[in-house]
C-alpha positions as CSV (number, residue, x, y, z in Angstrom):
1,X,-12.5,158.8,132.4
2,X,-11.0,162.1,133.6
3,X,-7.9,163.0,131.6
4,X,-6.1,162.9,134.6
5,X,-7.0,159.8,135.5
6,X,-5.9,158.3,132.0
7,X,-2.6,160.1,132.5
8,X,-2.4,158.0,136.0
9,X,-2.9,155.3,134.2
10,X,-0.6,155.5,131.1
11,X,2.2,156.4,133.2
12,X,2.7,153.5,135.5
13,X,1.7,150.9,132.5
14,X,4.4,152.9,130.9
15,X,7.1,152.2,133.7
16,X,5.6,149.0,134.0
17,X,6.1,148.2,130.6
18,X,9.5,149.8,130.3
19,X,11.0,148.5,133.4
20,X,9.0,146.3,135.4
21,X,8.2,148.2,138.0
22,X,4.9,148.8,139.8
23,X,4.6,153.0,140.7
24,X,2.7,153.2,144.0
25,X,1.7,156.8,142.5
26,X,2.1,159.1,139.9
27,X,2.1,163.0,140.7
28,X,0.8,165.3,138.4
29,X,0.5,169.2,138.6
30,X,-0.4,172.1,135.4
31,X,2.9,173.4,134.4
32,X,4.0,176.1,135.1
33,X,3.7,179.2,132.2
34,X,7.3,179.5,131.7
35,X,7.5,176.3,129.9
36,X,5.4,174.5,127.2
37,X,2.7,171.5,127.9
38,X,-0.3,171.7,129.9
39,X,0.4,168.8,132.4
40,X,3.5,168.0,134.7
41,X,4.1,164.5,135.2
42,X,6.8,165.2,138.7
43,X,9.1,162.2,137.8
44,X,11.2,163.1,140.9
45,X,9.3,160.8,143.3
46,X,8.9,158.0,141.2
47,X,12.7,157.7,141.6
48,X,12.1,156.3,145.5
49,X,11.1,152.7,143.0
50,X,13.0,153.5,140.1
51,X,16.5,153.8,139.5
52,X,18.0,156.3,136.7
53,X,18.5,159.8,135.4
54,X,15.4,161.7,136.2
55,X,15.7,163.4,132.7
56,X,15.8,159.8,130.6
57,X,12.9,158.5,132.5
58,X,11.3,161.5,131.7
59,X,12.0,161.0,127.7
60,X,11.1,157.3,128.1
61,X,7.6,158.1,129.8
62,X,6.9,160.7,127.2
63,X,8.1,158.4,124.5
64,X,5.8,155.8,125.5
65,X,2.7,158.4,125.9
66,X,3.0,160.1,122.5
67,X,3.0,156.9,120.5
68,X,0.1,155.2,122.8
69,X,-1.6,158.1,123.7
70,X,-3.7,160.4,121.0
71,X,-4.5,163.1,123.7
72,X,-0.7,163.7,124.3
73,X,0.4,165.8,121.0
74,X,4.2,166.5,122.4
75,X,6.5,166.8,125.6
76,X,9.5,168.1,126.9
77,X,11.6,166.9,130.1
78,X,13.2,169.6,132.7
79,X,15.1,168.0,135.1
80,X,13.1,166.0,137.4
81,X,9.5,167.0,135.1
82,X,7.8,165.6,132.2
83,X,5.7,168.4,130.9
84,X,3.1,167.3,128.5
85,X,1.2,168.6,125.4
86,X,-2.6,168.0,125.6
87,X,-3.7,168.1,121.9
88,X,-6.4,171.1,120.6
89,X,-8.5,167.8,119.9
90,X,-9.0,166.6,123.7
91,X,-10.1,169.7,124.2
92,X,-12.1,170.6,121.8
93,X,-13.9,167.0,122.2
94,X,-14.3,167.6,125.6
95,X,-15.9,171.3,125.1
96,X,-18.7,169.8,122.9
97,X,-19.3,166.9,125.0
98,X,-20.3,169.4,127.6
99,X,-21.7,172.1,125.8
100,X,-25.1,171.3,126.7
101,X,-25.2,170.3,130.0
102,X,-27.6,172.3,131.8
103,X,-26.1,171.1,135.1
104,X,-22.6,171.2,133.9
105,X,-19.8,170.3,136.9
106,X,-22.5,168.7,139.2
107,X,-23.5,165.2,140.1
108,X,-26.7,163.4,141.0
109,X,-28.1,164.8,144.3
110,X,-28.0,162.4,147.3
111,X,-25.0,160.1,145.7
112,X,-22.1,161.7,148.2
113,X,-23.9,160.9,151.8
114,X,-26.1,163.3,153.7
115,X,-23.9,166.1,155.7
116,X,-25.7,168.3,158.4
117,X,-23.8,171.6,158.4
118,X,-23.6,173.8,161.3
119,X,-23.0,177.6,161.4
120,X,-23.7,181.2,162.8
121,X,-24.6,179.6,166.6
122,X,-24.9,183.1,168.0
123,X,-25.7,184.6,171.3
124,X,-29.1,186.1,172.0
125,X,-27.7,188.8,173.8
126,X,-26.5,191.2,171.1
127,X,-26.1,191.9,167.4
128,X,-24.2,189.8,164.7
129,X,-20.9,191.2,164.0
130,X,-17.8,190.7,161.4
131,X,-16.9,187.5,163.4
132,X,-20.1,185.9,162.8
133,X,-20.3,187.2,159.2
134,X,-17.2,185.1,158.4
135,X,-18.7,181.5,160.4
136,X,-22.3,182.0,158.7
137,X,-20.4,182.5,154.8
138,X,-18.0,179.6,155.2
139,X,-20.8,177.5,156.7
140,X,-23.2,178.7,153.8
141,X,-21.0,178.1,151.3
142,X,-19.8,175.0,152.5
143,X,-23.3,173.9,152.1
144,X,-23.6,175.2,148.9
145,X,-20.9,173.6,147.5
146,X,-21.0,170.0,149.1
147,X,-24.3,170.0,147.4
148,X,-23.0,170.6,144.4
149,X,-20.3,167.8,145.0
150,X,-23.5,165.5,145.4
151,X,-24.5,165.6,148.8
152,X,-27.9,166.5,150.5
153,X,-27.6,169.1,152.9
154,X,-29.0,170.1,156.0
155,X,-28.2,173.9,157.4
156,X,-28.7,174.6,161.1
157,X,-27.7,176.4,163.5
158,X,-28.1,176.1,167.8
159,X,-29.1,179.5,168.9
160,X,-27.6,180.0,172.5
161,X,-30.3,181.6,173.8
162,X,-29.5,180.8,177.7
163,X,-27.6,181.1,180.6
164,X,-26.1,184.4,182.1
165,X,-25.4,186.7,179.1
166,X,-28.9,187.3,178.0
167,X,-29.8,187.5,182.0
168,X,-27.6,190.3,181.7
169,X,-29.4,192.3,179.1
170,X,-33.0,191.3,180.8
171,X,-31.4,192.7,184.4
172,X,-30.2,196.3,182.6
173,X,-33.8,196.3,180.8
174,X,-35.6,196.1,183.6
175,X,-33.7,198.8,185.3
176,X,-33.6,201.1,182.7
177,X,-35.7,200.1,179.6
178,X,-38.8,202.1,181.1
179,X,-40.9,199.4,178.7
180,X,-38.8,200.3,175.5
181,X,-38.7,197.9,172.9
182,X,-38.0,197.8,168.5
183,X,-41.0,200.0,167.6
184,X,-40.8,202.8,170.1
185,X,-36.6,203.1,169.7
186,X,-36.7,201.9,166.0
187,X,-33.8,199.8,166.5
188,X,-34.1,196.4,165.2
189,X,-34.4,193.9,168.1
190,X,-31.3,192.4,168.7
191,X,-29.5,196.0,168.8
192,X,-31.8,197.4,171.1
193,X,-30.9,194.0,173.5
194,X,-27.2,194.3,172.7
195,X,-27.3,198.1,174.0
196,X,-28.6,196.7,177.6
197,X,-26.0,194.5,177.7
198,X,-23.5,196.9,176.9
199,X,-25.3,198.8,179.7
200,X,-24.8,196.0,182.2
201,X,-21.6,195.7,181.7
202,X,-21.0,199.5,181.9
203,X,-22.7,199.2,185.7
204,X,-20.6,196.0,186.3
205,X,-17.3,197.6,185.9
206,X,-18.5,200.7,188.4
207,X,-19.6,198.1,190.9
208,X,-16.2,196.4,190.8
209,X,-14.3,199.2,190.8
210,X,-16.0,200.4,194.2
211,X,-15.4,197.1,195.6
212,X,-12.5,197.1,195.6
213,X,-12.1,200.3,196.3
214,X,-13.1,199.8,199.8
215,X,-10.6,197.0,199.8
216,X,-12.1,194.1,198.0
217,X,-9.8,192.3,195.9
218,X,-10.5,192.9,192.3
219,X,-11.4,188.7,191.6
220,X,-13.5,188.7,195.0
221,X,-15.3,191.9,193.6
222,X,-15.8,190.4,190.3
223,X,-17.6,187.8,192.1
224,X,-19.9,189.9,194.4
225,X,-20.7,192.9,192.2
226,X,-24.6,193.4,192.7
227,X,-25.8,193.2,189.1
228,X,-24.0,189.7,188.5
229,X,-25.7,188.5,191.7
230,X,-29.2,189.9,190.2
231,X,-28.3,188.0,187.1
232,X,-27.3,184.6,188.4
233,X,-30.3,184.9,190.5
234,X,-32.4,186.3,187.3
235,X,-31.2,182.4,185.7
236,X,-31.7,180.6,188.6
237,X,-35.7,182.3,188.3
238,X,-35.7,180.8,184.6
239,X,-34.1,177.6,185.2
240,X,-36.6,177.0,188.0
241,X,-39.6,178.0,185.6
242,X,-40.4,181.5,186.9
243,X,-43.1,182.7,184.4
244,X,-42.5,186.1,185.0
245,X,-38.7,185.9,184.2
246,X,-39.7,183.0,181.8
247,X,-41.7,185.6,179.9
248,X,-39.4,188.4,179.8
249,X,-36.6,185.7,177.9
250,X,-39.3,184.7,175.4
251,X,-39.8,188.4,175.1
252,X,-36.3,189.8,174.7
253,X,-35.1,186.8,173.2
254,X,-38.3,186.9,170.6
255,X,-36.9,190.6,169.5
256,X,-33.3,189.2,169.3
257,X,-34.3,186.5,166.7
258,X,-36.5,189.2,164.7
259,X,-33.6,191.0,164.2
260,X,-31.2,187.9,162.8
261,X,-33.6,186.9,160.3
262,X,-32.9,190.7,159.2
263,X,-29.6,190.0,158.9
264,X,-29.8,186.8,157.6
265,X,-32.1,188.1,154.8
266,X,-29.4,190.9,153.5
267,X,-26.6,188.6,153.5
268,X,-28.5,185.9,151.5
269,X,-28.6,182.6,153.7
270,X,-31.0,180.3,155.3
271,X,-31.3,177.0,157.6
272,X,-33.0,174.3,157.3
273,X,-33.6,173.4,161.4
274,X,-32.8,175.8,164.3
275,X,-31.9,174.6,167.5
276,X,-32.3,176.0,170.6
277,X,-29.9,175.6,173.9
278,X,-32.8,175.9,175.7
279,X,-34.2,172.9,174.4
280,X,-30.9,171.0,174.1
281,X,-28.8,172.2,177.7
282,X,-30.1,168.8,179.7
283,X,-29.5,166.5,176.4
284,X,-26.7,164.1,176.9
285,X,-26.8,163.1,180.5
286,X,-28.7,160.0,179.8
287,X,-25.9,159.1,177.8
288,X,-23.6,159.3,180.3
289,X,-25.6,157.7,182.1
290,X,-25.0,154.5,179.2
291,X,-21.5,155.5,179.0
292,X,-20.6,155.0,182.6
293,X,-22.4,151.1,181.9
294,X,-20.1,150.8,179.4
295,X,-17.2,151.8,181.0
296,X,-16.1,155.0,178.5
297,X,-16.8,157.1,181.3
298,X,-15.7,157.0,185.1
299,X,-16.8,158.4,188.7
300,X,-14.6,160.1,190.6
301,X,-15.5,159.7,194.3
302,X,-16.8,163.5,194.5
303,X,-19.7,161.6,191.9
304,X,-18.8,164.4,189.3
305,X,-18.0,161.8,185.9
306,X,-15.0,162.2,183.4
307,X,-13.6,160.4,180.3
308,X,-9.8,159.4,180.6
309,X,-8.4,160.4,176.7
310,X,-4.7,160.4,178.1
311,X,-3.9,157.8,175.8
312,X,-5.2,159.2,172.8
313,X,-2.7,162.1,173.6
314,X,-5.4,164.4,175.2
315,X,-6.2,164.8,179.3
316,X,-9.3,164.1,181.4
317,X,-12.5,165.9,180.7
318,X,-15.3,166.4,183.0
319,X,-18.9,165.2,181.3
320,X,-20.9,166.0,184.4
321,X,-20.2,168.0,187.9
322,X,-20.1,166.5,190.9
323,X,-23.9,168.4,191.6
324,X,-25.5,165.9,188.8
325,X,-25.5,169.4,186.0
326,X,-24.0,169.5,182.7
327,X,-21.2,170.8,181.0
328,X,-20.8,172.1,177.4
329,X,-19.4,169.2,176.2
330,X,-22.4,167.1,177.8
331,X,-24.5,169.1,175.5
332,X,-23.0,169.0,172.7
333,X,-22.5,164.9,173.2
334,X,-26.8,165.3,173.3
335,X,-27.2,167.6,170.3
336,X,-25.0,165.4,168.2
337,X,-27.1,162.5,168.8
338,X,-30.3,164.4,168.6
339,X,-29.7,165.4,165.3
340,X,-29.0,162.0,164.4
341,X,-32.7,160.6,165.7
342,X,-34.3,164.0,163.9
343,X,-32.6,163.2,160.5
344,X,-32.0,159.5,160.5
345,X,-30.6,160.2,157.2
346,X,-27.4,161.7,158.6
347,X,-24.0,160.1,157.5
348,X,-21.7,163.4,158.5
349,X,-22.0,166.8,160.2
350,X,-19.9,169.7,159.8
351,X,-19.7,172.1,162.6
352,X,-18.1,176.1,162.0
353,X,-16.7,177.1,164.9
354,X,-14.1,179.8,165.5
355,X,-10.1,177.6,166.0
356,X,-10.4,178.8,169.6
357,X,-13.1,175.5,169.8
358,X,-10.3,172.9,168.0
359,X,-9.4,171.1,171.1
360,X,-13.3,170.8,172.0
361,X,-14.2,169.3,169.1
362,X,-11.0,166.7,169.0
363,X,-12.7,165.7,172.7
364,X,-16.4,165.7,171.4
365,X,-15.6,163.4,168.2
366,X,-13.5,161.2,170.1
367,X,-16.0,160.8,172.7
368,X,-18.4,159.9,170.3
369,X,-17.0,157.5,168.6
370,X,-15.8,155.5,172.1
371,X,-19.6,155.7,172.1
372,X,-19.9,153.8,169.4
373,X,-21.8,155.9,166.7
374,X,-20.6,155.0,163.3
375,X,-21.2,158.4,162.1
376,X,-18.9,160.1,164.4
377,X,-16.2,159.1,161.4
378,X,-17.7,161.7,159.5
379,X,-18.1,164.4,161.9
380,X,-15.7,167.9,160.5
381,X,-15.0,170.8,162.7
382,X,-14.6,173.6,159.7
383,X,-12.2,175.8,161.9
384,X,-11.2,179.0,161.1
385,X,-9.2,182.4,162.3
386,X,-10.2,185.5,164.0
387,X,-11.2,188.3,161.3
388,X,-9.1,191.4,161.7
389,X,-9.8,195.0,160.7
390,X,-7.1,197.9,159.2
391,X,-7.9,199.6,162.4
392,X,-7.0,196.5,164.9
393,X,-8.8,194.3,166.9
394,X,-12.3,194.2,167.7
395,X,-13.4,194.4,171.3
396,X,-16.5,192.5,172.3
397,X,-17.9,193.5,175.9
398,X,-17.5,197.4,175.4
399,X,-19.7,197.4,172.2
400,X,-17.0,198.5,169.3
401,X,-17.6,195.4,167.8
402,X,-18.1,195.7,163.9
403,X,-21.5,195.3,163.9
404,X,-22.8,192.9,160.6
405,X,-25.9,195.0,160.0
406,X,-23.5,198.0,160.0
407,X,-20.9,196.7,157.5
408,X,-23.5,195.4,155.5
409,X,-24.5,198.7,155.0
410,X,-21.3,200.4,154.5
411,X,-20.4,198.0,152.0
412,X,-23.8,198.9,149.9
413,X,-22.8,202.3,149.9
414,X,-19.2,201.7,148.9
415,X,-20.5,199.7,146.4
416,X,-22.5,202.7,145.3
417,X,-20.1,205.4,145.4
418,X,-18.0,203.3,143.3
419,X,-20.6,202.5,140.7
420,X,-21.0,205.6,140.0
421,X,-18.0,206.5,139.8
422,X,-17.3,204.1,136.5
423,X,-20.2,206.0,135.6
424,X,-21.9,202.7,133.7
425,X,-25.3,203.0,135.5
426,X,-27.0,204.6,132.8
427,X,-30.6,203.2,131.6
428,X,-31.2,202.1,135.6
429,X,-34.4,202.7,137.7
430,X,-33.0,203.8,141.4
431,X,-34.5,200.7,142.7
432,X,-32.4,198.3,139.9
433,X,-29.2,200.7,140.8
434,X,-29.8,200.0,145.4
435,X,-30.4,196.4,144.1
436,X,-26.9,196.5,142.2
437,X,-25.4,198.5,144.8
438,X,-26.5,195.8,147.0
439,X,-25.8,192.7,145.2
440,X,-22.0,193.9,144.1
441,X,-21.4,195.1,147.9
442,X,-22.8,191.6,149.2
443,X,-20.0,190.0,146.3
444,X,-17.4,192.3,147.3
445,X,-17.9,191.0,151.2
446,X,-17.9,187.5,150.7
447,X,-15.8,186.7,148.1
448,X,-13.1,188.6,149.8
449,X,-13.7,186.7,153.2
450,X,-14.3,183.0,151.2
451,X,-11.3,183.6,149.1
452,X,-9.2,183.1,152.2
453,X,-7.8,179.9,153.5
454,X,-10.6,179.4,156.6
455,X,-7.5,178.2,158.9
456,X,-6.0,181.5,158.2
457,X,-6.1,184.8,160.2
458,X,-7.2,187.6,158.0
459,X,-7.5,191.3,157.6
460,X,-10.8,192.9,155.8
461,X,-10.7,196.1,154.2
462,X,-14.1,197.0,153.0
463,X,-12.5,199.7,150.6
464,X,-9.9,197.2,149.0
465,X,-12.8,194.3,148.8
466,X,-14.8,196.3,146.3
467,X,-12.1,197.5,143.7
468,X,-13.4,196.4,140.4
469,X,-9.7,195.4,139.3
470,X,-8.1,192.3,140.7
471,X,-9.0,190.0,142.8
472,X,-12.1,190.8,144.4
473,X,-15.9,189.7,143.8
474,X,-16.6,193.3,142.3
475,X,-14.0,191.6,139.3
476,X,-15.5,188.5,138.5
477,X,-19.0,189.8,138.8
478,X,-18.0,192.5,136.1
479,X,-16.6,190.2,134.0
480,X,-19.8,187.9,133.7
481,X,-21.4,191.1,133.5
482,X,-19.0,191.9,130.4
483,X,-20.1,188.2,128.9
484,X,-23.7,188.1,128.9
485,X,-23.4,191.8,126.5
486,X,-21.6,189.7,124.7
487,X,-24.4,187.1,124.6
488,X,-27.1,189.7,124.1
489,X,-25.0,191.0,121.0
490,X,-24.7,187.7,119.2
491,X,-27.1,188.0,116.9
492,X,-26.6,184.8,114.8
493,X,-27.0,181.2,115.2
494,X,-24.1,180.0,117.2
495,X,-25.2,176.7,118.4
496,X,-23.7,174.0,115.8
497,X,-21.4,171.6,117.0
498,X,-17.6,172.8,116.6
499,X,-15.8,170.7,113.9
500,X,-12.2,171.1,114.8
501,X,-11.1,171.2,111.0
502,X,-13.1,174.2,111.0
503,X,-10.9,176.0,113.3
504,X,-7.5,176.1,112.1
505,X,-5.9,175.4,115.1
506,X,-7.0,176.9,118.7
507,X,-5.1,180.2,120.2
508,X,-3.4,179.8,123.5
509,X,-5.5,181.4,125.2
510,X,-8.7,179.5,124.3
511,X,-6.8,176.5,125.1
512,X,-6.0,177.9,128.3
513,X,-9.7,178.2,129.0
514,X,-10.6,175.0,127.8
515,X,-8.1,173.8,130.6
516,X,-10.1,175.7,132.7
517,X,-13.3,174.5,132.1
518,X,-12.2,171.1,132.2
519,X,-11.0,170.6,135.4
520,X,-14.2,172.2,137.0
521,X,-15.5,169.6,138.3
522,X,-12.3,168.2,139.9
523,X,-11.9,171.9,141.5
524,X,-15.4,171.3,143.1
525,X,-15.2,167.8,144.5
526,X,-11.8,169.0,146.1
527,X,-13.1,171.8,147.5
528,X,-15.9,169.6,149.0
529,X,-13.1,167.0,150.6
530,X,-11.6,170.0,152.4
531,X,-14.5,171.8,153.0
532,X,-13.0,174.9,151.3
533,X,-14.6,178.0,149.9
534,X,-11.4,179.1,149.0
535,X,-10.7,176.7,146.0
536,X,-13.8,177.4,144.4
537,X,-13.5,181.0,144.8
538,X,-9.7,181.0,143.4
539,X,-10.1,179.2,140.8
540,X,-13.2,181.3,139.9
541,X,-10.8,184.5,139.8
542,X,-8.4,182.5,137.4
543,X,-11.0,181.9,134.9
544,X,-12.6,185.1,134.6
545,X,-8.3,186.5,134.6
546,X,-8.0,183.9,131.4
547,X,-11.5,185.2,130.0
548,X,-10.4,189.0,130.2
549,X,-7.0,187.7,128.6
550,X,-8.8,186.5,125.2
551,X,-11.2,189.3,125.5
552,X,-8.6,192.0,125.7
553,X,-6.4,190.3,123.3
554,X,-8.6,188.9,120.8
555,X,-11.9,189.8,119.3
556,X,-15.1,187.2,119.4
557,X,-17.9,188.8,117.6
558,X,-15.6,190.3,114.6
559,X,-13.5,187.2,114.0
560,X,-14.0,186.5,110.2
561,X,-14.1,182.9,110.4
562,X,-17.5,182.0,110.8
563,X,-16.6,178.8,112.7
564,X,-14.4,180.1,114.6
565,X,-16.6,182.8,115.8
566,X,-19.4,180.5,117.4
567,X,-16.6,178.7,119.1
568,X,-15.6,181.5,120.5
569,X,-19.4,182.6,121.6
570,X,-19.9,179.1,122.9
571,X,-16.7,179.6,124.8
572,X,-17.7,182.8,126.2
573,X,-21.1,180.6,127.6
574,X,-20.1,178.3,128.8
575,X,-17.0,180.2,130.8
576,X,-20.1,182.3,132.2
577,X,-22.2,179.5,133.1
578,X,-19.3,178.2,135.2
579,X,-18.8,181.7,136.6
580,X,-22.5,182.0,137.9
581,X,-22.2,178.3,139.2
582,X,-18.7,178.7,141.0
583,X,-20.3,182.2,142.3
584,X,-23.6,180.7,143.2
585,X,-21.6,178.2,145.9
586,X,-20.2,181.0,147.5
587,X,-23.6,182.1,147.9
588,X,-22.9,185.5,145.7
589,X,-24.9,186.5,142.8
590,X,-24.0,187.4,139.2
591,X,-25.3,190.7,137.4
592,X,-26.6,190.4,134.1
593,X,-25.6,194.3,133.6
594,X,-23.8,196.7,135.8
């Protein structure tokens, strides 16, 4: 049993001993550093059922713990807060009963359900920028870490490779391209696409302006510009199965994809199943089709058929026009189930999508379950806020977006200059040192993205994300850097079981690890309930903080004591095996030097 499941435990058998009352829940929290213990038991709540000075009650719960309970050495009671003392034993019992688990803070794969997670989505008709960067590492690591909590995973994506955006890049190719393509520019595919769409846009814009310039208004110009005309008509062609204009998507859209995998490869994630909107765009209208049967949906006498979620606190929503074609949400109704026949296996799906989505996804799972699929309970939109830069906003149609390939890059080479300016490179090949450049500029990047509530806005500065001082990726992958030299330079037998006797007594702040450690596992299965890099990499930050603590503070090869020394080696192990695994879910990776 978890020790804070115990604590649960003792207390309300404590206040049901000592005055007959049943607590619906007990609260506990760490204390905080000013004061001593190592956990809070809040006593203020408990007085909603129990009458009485907060501080007594306090006394009388700790009382009743110390004399029933050998993991509790001590407490004290401030105001409304029972702080308790966890003896050096619980620890130290708990640190050898772990010590040699290889898969230590994980459970048995498949026991938690089967989750489908769904990120990155992009349009065909451009590059990856900072936007996507921040959907594919929270939906990576998302993945990453609900395996970890037990679950089997299945990473996708749905790659919106249709309709009038990449019409738009095919239109300004064939006008200009003069047969261009990756190898004779030497831009990767899905740049050299993203430039003619840029391009169309730039022609666009003209062709508006001169509308209305002759005395158009500016939304009837929008309308009639020539090259959106050549585009609708360029995906009325495809829809209708034009093989010319068929063959120019496959090839345009072929080079697109080329370059994503690119892209994918540098930042270091993968999928399981893609999915195509070309494949999935008619999907759902046979269910309609059931759900009018059934009565979820209605027909309005236009024929175009809605679902009525007024009472649910939400308004009408079309599901198909009056012309018999498909909306989004239509598709998205089809997908969902699709997924569901092509993995059987599914109990959940989690879908990253930018916040601007949230009131799409309220309608889709609520549709969904009127439908009456049972695993539309477990259906998660991972929302999150718009990434912002020191500079200000990006802009999407003119091209200054921040492109991923680009920042990718700069972050290497921040990385590098950096690197060498600690001057600590020395005894590296020039392909270990780009491979370190990369792998601590990759670190730097998503640890200071994933750190970051995903319902919260944020600003990224590349420059501030790879300090090597506080807390940044560059920090925690120096410090496990820092342990496994410590590792290589233990040249004696340090595996024995700790005897506690043998210690004299732990020092603060290898107890404060050992709270560290054990809580590990809670840290992860929370962070897997809210479906929240953030936890895993804060929590991360605070150990390898507590680690550089005792290093700075105290020494671990030279202490005298010979027990004591392989305790504090073990330690230093084990606090970097949970470093490498809290990193690993955030899909970074760990130097062994640097």
């Amino acid at each position: 049993m978890q020790l804070e499941d115990l604590l649960v435990q003792k207390v309300k058998e404590a206040v049901s001993s000592l005055y007959n009352i049943t607590l619906e829940t007990v609260e506990l929290q760490p204390t905080r550093k000013e004061f001593a213990g190592d956990i809070t038991v809040v006593v203020f709540p408990m007085l909603r059922q129990l009458k009485g000075n907060p501080v007594q009650i306090g006394n009388d719960i700790g009382e009743y713990l110390t004399e029933g309970l050998e993991e509790v050495a001590g407490f004290n009671t401030i105001k409304g807060f029972l702080n308790l003392e966890i003896s050096d034993a619980f620890y130290l019992g708990f640190f050898n009963r772990v010590r040699a688990e290889a898969l230590y803070g994980y459970k048995p794969r498949n026991s938690a359900g089967v989750t489908m997670v769904e990120y990155s989505s992009p349009n065909t008709n451009k590059p990856l920028h900072l936007g996507h960067i921040r959907n594919i590492l929270l939906g990576y690591s998302v993945s990453r870490i609900l395996e970890a909590a037990g679950h089997k995973v299945y990473k996708t994506q749905i790659i919106n490779d249709r309709g009038i955006h990449i019409c738009k890049s095919m239109l300004a190719w064939q006008r200009h391209g003069k047969g261009e393509t990756p190898e004779s520019s030497g831009l990767k595919g899905d740049k050299l696409v993203g430039n003619y769409y840029v391009a169309f846009d730039r022609t666009y814009k003209d062709e508006v302006l001169d509308l209305v310039s002759k005395g158009m208004s500016r939304e009837e110009a929008e309308k009639e510009a020539p090259s959106l005309k050549e585009a609708q008509e360029l995906l009325r062609r495809w829809e209708a199965g034009d093989p010319e204009v068929v063959s120019l998507w496959e090839l345009m859209n072929g080079w697109v994809y080329d370059g994503f995998e690119l892209t994918y490869r540098d930042l270091g994630v993968d999928f399981d199943k893609l999915y195509y909107e070309s494949n999935t765009y008619l999907l759902g209208k046979d269910v309609v089709a059931e759900g009018l049967d059934k009565g979820v949906f209605y027909r309005k006498p236009d024929g175009s058929v809605w679902i009525d979620l007024t009472d649910e606190g939400l308004d009408e929503k079309i599901v198909l026009r009056a012309d018999g074609t498909a909306v989004y949400m239509t598709q998205d109704i089809g997908t969902a189930i699709q997924r569901v026949q092509d993995y059987p296996d599914i109990t959940g799906m989690v879908y990253t999508v930018g916040n601007e989505q949230d009131y799409h996804f309220r309608v889709l799972f609520l549709i969904l379950k009127k439908l009456g699929y049972a695993w539309a309970d477990h259906l998660y939109h991972l929302s999150y806020g718009m990434v912002d830069l020191p500079s200000g906003k990006m802009k999407s149609r003119e091209g200054t977006v921040v492109d991923a390939d680009d920042l990718i890059l700069e972050m290497d080479q921040t990385a590098a200059q950096i690197s060498q300016e600690h001057g600590k490179l020395d005894g590296f090949s020039e392909g270990e040192k780009k491979e370190l450049y990369h792998t601590i500029g990759m670190g730097a990047l998503k640890y200071f993205i994933l750190k970051v509530d995903p319902r919260k806005r944020m600003l990224f500065n590349p420059e501030e994300s790879v300090d090597f001082q506080g807390n940044t990726g560059p920090f925690i992958q120096y410090t496990y850097a820092r342990i496994q030299s410590i590792l290589r330079r233990a040249d004696f037998d340090y595996s024995s079981e700790v005897d506690p006797s043998d210690l004299g007594g732990l020092d603060p702040r290898e107890k404060q690890l050992l709270k560290d450690l054990e809580v590990f596992p809670q840290v992860v299965e929370e962070a897997a309930a809210q479906y929240s890099p953030a936890l895993i990499a804060n929590y991360t930050y605070d150990l390898v903080k507590d680690f550089n603590s005792l290093y700075q503070q105290i020494t671990i090869l030279g202490e005298s004591n010979v027990a004591h020394r392989c305790f504090r080696v073990q330690l230093t192990k084990m606090v970097g095996e949970v470093v490498r695994k809290g990193t690993s879910m955030l899909g970074i990776k760990v130097p062994e030097r640097m």
